[in-house]
C-alpha positions as CSV (number, residue, x, y, z in Angstrom):
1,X,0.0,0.0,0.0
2,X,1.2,3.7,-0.6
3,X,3.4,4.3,-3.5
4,X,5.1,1.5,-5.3
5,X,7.9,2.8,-7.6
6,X,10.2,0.5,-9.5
7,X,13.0,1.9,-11.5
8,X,15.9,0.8,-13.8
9,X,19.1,2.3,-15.1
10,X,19.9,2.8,-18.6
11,X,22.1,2.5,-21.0
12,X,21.3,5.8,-23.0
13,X,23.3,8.6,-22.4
14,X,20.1,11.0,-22.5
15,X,18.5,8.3,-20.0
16,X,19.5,8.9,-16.1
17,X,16.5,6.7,-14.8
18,X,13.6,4.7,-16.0
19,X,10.5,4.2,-12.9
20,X,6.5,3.3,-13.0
21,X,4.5,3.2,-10.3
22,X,1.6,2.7,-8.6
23,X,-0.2,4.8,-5.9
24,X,-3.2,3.0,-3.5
25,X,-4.8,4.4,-0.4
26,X,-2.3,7.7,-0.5
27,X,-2.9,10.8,-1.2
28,X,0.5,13.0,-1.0
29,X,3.9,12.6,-1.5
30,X,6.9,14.4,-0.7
31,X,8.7,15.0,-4.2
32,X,12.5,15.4,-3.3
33,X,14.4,17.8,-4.9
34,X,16.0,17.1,-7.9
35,X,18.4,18.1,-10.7
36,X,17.4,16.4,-13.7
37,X,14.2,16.7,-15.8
38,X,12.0,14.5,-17.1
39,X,8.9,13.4,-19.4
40,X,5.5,11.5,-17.3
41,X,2.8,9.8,-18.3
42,X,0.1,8.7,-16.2
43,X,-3.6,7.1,-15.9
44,X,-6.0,8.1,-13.2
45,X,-9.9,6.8,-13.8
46,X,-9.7,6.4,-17.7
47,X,-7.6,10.0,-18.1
48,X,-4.4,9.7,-19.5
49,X,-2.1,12.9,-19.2
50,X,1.7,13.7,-20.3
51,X,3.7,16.6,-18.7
52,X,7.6,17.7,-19.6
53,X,8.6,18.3,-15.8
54,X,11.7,20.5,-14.8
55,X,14.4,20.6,-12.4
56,X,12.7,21.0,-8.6
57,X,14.9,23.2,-6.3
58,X,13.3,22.1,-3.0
59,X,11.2,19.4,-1.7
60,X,7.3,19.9,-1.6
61,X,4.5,18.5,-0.8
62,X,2.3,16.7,-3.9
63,X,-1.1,15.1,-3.8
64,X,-1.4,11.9,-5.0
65,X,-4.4,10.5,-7.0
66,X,-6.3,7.4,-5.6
67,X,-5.2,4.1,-8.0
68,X,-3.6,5.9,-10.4
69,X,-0.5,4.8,-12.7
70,X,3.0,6.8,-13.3
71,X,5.6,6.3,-15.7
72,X,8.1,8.5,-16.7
73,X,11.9,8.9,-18.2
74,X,14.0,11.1,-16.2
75,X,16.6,12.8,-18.6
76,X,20.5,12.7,-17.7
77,X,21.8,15.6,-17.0
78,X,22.9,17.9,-20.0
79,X,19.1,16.3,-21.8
80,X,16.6,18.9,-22.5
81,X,14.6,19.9,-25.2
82,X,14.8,23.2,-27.1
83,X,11.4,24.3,-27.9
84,X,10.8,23.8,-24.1
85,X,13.6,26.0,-22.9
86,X,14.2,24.6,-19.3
87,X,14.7,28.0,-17.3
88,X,11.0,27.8,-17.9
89,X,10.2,24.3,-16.5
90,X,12.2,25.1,-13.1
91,X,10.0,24.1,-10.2
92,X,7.1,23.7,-12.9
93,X,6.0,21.6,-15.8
94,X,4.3,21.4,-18.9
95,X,1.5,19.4,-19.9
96,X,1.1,18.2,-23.3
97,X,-2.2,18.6,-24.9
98,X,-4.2,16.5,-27.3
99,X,-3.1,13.1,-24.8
100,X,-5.3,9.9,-25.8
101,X,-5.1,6.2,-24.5
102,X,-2.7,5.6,-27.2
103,X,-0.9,9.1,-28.1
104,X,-0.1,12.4,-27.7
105,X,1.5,15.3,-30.0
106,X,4.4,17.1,-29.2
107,X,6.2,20.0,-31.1
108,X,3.4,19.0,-34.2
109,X,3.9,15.2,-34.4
110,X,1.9,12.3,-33.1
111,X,4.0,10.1,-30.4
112,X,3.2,6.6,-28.9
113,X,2.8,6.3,-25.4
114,X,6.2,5.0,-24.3
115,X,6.5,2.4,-21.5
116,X,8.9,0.9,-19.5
117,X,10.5,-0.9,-21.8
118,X,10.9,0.8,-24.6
119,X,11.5,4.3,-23.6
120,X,14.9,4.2,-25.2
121,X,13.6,3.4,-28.7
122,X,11.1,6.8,-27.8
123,X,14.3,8.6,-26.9
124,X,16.4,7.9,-29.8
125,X,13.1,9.1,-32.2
126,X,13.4,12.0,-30.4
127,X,17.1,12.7,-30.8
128,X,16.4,11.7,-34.6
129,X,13.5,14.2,-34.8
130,X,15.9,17.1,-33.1
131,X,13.2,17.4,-30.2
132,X,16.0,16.2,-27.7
133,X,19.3,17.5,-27.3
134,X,22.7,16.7,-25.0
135,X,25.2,19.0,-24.1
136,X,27.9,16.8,-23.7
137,X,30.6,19.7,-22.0
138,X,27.7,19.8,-18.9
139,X,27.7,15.5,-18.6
140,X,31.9,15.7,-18.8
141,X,32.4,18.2,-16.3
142,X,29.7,16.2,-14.0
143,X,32.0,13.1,-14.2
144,X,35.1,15.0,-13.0
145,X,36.6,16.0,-16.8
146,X,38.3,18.9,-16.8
147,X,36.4,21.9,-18.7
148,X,37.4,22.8,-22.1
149,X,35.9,26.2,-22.0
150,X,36.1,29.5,-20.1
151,X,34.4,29.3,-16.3
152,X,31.6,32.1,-17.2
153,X,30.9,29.3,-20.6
154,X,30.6,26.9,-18.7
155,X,28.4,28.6,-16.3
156,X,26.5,29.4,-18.9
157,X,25.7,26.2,-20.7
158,X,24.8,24.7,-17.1
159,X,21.6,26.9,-17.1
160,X,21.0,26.9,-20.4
161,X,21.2,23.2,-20.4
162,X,19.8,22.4,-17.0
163,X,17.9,25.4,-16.0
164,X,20.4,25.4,-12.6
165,X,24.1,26.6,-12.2
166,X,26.6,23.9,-11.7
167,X,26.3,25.0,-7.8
168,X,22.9,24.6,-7.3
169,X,23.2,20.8,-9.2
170,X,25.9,19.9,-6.6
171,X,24.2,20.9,-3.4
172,X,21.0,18.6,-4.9
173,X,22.9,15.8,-5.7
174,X,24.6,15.8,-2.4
175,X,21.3,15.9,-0.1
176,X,20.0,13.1,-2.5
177,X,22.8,11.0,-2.1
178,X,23.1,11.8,2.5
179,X,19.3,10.4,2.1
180,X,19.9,7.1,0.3
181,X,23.0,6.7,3.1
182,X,20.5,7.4,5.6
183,X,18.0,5.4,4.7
184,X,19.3,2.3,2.6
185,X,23.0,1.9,4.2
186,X,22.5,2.5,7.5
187,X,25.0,5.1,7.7
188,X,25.2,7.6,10.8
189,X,25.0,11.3,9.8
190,X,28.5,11.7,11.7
191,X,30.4,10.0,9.0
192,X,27.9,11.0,6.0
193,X,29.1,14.5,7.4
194,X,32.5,13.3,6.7
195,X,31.6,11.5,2.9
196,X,29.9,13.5,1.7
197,X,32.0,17.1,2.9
198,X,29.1,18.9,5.0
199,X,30.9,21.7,7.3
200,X,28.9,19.5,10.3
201,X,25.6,17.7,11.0
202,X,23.6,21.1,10.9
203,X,24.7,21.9,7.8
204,X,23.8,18.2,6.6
205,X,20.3,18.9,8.8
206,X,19.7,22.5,7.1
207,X,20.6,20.6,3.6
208,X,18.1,17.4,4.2
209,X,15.3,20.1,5.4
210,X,15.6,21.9,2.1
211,X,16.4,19.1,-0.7
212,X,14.7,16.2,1.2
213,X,11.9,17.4,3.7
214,X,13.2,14.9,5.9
215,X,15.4,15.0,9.2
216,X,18.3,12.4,9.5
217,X,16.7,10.4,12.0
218,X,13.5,9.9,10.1
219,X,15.4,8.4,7.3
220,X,17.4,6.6,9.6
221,X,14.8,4.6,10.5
222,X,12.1,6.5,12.5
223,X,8.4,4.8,11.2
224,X,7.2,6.8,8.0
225,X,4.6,9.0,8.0
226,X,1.7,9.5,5.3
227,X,4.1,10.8,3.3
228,X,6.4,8.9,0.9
229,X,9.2,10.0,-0.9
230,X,9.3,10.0,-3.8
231,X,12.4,7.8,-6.2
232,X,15.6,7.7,-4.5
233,X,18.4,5.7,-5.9
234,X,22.0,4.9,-5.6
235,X,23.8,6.7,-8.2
């Protein structure tokens, strides 16, 4: 009961994540900050919607609908799509019109409802079809490549690629990842302090409050409340 979310890595390089789920007898969530954007599809009492969703720069509370079904492709970061420029998208998202059982359009063209497993075959039509782009400078410095442009370009392309500065991904990356050591390692905030390089458990505390609506000891363990979370993963 609650929220059941399953999710699966990929091998795409404009793929960070692959999930479905399934909600029953819940009606919010808290939706954890996160860097990376992505396209959902979902079915609540015979509707079927799809929305392009941003970046989200804090954790917030979301309402849930009653047996309803999620899917959705979260984008690597670098992915977004020009026509939806993604400084627009930031803490929002954008529903796509003319959404049946079956299809939807999107920048003029008719689309199949992707699903779990073939969402990279849907992304690769959309890299054909120039509706999804990669900046691969943004993924390179991410992995700990030295930049091959100026600091203020590569600034820059961050936003214009992400909708966030290189900062702002950091500090969301690093809340995520304290939260799956809290909750699925086991590990005490002392030394996530230490792995992670927090100044000291307030800072972690201030950090978890912001990105993760959560304190350390709740994700440590402390019995859930109505509230799930929603997808964590190990990186």
């Amino acid at each position: 009961m609650g929220l059941e979310v399953e999710s699966r890595p990929s091998d795409s390089l404009y793929i960070e994540r692959v999930w479905r789920s399934h909600s029953s007898e819940v009606d919010r969530m808290t939706s954890v900050a996160t860097a990376h954007g992505e396209l959902v599809a979902w079915e609540e009492r015979g509707r079927v919607g799809v929305a392009v969703r941003g970046p989200e720069t804090r954790a917030t509370l979301a309402p849930v609908p009653e047996d309803a079904t999620f899917f959705g492709i979260t984008f690597s970061l670098g992915t977004s799509m020009p026509h939806l420029p993604v400084g627009g998208l930031v803490d929002g998202a954008v529903e796509i019109p003319d959404v049946t059982g079956r299809s939807f359009r999107l920048k003029g063209s008719a689309w199949h409802l992707p699903d779990y497993d073939n969402a990279e075959a849907f992304v690769r039509r959309l890299v054909r079809e120039e509706i999804l782009a990669r900046d691969p400078i943004v993924a390179d410095v991410l992995r700990g490549a030295p930049p091959e442009v100026s600091e203020r370009t590569l600034q820059r392309r961050f936003v214009a690629a992400t909708g966030l500065t290189r900062g702002a991904i950091r500090q969301i990356e690093r809340a995520r990842q304290a939260a799956v050591l809290l909750q699925e390692g086991g590990v005490p905030a002392h030394e996530v302090v230490h792995r992670l390089g927090y100044f000291d458990q307030p800072h972690l505390a201030r950090s978890l409050a912001r990105f993760v609506g959560r304190t350390a000891t709740r994700l440590s363990g402390e019995p859930e409340t109505s509230e799930p979370l929603s997808l964590l993963y190990k990186t």
